[in-house]
Gaussian input, Z-matrix of N, CA and C with variables (Angstrom, degrees):
# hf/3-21g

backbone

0 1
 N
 C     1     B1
 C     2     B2     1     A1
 N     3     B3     2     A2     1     D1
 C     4     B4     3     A3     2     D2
 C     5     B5     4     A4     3     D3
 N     6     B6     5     A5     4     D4
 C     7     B7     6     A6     5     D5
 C     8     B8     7     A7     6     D6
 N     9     B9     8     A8     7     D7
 C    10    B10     9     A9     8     D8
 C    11    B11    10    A10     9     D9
 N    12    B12    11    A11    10    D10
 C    13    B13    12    A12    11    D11
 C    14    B14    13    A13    12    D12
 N    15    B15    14    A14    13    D13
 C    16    B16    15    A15    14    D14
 C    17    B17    16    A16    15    D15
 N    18    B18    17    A17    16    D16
 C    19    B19    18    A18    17    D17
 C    20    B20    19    A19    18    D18
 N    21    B21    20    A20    19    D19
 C    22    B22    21    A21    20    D20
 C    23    B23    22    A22    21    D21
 N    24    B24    23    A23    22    D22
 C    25    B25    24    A24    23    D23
 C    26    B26    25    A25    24    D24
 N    27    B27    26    A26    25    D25
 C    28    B28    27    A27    26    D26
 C    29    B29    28    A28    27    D27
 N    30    B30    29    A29    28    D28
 C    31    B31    30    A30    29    D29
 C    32    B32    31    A31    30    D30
 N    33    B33    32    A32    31    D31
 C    34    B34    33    A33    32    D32
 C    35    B35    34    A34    33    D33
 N    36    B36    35    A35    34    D34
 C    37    B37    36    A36    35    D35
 C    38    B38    37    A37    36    D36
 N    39    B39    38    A38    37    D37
 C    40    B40    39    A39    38    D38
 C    41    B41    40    A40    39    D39
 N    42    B42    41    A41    40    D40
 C    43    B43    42    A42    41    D41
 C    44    B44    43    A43    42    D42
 N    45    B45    44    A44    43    D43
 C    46    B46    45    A45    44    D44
 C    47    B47    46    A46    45    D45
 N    48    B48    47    A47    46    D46
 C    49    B49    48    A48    47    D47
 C    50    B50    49    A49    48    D48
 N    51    B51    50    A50    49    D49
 C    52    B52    51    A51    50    D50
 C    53    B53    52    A52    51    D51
 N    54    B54    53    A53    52    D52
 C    55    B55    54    A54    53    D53
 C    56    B56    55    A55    54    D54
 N    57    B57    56    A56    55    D55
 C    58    B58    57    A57    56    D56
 C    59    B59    58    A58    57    D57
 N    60    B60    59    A59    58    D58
 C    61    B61    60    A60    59    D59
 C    62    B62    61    A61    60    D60
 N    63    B63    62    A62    61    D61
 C    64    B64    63    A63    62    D62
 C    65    B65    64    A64    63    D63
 N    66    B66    65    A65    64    D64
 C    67    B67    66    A66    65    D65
 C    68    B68    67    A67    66    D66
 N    69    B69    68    A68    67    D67
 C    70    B70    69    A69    68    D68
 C    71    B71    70    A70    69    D69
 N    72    B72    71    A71    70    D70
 C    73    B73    72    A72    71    D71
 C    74    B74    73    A73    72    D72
 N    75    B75    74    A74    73    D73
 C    76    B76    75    A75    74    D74
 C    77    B77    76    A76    75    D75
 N    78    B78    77    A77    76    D76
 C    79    B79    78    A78    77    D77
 C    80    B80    79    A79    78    D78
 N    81    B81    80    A80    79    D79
 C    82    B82    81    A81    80    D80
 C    83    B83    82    A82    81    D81
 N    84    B84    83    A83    82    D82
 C    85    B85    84    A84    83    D83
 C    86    B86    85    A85    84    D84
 N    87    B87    86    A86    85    D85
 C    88    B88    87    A87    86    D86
 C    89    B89    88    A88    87    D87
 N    90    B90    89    A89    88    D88
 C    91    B91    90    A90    89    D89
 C    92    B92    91    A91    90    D90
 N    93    B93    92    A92    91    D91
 C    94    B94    93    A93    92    D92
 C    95    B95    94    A94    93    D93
 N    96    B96    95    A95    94    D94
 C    97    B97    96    A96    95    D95
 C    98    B98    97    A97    96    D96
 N    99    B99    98    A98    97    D97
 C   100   B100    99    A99    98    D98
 C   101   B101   100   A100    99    D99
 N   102   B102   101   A101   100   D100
 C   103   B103   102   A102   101   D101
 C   104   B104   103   A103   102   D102
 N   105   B105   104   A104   103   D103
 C   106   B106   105   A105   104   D104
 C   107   B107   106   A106   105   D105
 N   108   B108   107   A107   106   D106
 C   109   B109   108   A108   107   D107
 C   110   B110   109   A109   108   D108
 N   111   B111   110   A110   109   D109
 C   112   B112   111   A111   110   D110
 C   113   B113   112   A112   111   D111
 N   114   B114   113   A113   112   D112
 C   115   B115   114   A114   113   D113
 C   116   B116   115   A115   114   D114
 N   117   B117   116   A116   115   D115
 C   118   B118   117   A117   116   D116
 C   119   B119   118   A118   117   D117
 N   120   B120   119   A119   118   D118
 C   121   B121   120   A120   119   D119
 C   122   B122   121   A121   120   D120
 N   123   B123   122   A122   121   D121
 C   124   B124   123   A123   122   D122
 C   125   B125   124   A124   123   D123
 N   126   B126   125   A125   124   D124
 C   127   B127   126   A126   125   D125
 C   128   B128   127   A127   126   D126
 N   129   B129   128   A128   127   D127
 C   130   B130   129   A129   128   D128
 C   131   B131   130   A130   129   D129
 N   132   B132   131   A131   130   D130
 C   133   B133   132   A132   131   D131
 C   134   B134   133   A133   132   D132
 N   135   B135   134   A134   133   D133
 C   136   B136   135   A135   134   D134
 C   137   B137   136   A136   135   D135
 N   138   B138   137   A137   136   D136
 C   139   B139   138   A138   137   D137
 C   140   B140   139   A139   138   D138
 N   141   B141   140   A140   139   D139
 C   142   B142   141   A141   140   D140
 C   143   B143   142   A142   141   D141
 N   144   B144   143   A143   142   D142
 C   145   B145   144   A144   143   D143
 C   146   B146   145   A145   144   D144
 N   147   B147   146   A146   145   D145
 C   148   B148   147   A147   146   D146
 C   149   B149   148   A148   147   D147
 N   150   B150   149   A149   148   D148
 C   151   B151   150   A150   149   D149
 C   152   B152   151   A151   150   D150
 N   153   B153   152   A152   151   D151
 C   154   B154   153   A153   152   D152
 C   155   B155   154   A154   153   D153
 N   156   B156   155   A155   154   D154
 C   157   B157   156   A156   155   D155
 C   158   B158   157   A157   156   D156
 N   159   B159   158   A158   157   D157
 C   160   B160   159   A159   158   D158
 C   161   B161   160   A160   159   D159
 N   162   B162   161   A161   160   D160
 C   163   B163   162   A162   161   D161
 C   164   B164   163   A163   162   D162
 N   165   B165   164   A164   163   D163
 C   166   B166   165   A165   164   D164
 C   167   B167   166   A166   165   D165
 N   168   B168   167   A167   166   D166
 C   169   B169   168   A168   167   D167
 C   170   B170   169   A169   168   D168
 N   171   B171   170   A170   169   D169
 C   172   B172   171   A171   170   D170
 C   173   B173   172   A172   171   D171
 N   174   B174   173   A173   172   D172
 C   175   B175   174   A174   173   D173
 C   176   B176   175   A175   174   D174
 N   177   B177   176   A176   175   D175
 C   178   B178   177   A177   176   D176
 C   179   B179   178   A178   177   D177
 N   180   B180   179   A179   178   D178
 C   181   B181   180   A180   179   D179
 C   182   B182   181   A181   180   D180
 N   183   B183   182   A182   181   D181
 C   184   B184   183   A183   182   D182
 C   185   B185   184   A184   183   D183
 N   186   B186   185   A185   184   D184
 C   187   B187   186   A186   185   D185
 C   188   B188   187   A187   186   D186
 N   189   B189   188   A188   187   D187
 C   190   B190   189   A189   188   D188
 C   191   B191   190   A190   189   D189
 N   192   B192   191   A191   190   D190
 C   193   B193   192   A192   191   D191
 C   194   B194   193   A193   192   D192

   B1=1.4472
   B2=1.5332
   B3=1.1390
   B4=1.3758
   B5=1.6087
   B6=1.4349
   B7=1.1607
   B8=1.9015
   B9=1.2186
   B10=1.5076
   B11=1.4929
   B12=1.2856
   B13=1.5727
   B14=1.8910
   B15=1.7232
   B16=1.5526
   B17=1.9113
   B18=0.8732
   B19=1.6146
   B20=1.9800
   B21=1.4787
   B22=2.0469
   B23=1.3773
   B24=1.1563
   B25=1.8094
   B26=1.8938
   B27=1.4272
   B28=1.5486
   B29=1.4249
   B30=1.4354
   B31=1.2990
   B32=1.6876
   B33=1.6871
   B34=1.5551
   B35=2.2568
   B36=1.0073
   B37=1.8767
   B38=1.4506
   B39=1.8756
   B40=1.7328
   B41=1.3568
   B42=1.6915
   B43=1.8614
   B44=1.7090
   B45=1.0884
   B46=1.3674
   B47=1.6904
   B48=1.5491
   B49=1.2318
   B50=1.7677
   B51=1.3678
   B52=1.1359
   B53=1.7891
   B54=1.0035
   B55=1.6684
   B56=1.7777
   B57=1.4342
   B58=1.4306
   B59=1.4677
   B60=1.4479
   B61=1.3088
   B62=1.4537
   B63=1.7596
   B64=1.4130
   B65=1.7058
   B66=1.5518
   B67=1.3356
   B68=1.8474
   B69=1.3222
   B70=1.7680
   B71=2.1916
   B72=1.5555
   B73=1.5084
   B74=1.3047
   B75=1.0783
   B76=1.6055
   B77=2.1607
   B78=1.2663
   B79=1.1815
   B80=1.7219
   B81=1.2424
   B82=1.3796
   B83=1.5320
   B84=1.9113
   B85=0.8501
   B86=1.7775
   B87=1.4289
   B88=1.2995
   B89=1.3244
   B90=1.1755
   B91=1.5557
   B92=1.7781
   B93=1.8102
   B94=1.7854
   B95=1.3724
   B96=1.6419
   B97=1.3298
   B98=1.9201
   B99=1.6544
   B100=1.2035
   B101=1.5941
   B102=1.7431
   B103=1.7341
   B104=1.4389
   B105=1.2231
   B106=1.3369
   B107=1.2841
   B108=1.6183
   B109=1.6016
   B110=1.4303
   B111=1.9719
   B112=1.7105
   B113=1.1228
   B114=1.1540
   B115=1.7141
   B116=1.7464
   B117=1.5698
   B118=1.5241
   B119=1.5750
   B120=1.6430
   B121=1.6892
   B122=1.8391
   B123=1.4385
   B124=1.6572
   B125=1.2031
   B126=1.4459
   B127=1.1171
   B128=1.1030
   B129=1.9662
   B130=1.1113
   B131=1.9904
   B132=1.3037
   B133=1.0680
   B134=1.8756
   B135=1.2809
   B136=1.2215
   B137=1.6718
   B138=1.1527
   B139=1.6800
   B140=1.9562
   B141=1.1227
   B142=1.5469
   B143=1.3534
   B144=1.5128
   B145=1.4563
   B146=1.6280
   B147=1.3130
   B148=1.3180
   B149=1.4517
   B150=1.4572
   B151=1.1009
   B152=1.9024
   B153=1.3434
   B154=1.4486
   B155=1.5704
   B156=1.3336
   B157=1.3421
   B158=1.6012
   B159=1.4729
   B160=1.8722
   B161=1.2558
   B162=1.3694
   B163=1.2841
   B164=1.4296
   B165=1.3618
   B166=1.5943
   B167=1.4452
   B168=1.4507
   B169=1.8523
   B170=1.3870
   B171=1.2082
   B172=1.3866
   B173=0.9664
   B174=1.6103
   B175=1.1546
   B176=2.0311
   B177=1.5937
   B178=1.7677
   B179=1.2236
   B180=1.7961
   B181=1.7877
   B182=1.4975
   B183=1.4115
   B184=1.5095
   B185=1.7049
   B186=1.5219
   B187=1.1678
   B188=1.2392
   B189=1.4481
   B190=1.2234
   B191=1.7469
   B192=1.3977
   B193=1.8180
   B194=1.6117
   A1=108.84
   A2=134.00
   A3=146.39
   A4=120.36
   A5=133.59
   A6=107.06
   A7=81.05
   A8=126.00
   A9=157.66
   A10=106.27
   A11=112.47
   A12=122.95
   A13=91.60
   A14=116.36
   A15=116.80
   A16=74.66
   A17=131.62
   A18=135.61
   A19=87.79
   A20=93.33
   A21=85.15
   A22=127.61
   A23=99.65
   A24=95.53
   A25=121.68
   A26=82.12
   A27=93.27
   A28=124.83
   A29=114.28
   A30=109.22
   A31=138.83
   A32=83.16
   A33=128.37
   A34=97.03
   A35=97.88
   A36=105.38
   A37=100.32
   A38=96.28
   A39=102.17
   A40=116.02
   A41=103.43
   A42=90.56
   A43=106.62
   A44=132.56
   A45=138.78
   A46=85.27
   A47=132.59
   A48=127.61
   A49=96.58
   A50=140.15
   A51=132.47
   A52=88.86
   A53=128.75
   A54=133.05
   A55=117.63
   A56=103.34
   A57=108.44
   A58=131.67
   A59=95.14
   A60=133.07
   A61=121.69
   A62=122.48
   A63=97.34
   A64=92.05
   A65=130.22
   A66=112.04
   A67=106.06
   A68=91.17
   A69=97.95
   A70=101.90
   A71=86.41
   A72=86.78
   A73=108.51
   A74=124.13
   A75=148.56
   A76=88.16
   A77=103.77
   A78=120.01
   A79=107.46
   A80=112.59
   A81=125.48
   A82=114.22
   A83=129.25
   A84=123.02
   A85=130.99
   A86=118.07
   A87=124.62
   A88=112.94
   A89=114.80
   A90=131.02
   A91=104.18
   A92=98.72
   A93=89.17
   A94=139.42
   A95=109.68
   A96=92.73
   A97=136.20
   A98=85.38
   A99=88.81
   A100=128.10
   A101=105.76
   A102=105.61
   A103=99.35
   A104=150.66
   A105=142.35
   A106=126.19
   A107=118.78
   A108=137.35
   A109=84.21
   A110=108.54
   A111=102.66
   A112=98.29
   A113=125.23
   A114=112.93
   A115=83.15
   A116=99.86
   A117=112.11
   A118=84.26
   A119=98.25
   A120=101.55
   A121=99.84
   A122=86.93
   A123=93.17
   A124=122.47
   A125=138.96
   A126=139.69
   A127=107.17
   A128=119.64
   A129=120.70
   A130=109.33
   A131=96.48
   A132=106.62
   A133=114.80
   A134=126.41
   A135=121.76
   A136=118.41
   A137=116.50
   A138=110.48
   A139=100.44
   A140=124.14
   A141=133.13
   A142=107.98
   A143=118.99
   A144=132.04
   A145=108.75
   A146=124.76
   A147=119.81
   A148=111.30
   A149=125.29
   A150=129.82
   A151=123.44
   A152=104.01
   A153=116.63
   A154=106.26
   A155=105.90
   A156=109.58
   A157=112.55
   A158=97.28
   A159=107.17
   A160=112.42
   A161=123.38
   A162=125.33
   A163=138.95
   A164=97.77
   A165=103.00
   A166=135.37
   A167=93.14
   A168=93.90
   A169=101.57
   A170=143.55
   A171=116.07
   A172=132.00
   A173=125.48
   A174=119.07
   A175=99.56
   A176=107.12
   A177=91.93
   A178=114.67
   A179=89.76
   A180=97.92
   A181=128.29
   A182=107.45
   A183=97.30
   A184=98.39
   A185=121.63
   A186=131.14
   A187=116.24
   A188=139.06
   A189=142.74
   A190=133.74
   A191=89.01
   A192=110.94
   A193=111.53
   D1=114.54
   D2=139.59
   D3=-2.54
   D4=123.60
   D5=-172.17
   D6=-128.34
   D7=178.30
   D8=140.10
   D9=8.92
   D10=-54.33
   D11=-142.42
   D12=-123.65
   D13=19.27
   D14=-167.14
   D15=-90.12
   D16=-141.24
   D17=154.21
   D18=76.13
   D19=-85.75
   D20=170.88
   D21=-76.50
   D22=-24.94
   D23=162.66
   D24=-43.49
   D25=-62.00
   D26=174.30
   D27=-74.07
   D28=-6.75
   D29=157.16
   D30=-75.91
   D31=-27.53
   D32=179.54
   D33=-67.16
   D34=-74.38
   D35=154.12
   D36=-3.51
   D37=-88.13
   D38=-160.18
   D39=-43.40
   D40=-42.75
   D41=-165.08
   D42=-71.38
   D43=-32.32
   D44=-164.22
   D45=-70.81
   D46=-63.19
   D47=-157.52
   D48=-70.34
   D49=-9.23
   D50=-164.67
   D51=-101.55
   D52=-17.11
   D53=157.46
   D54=-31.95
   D55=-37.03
   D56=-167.86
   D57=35.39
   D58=54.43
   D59=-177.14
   D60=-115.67
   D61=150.33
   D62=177.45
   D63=-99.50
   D64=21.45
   D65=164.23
   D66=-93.15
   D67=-28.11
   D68=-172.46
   D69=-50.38
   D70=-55.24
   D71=-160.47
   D72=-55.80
   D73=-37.96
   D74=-155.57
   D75=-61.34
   D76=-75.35
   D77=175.51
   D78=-39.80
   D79=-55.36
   D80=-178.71
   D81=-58.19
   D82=-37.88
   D83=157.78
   D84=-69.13
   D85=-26.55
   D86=148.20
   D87=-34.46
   D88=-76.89
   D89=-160.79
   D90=-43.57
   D91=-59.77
   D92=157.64
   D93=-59.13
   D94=-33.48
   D95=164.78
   D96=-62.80
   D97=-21.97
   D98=175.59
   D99=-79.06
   D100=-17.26
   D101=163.70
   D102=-63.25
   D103=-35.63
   D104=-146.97
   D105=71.05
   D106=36.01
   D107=-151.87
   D108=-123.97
   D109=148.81
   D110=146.74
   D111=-97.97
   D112=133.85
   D113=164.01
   D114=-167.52
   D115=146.50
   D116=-160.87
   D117=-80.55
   D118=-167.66
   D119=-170.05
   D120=-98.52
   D121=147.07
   D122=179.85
   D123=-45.42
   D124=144.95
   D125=174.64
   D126=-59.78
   D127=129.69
   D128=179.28
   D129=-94.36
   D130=160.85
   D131=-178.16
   D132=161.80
   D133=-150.24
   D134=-175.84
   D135=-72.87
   D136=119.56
   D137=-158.66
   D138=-84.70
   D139=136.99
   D140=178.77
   D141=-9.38
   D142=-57.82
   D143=-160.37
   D144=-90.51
   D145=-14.53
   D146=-162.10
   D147=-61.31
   D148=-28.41
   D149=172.36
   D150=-70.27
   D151=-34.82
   D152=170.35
   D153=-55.65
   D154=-54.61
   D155=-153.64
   D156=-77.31
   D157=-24.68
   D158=172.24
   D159=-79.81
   D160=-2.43
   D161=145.39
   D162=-67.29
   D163=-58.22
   D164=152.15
   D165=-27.49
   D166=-62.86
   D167=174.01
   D168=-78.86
   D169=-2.42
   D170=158.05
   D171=-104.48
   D172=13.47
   D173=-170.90
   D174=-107.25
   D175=151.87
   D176=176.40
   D177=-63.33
   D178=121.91
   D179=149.66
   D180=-43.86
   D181=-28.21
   D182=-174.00
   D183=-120.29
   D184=94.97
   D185=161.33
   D186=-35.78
   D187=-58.71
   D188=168.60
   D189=-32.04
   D190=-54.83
   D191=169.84
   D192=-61.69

């Protein structure tokens, strides 16, 4: 049965299974068992933000310099 907190659990899933790791998935299948959902693990691959955030670290911290 599905509880309250399944919705971020399983969001919680994707990023660990998008790790492509056998600790990520491992964690990632917990995380579903712990929504109380069957649902296999999210398809891994490039997560929404990965592109934002590889921007970040490359762009200068110090605009000024």
């Amino acid at each position: 049965m599905a509880n309250q907190l399944s919705p971020l659990l399983h969001a919680l899933a994707g990023l660990y299974a998008a790790e492509n790791r056998q600790g990520g998935d491992l964690a990632a299948r917990a995380l579903l068992a712990a929504a109380g959902v069957k649902r296999d693990l999210p398809a891994s691959g490039a997560a929404p933000l990965d592109a934002v955030l590889a921007q970040c670290l490359t762009d200068d911290p110090h605009p000024l310099s």
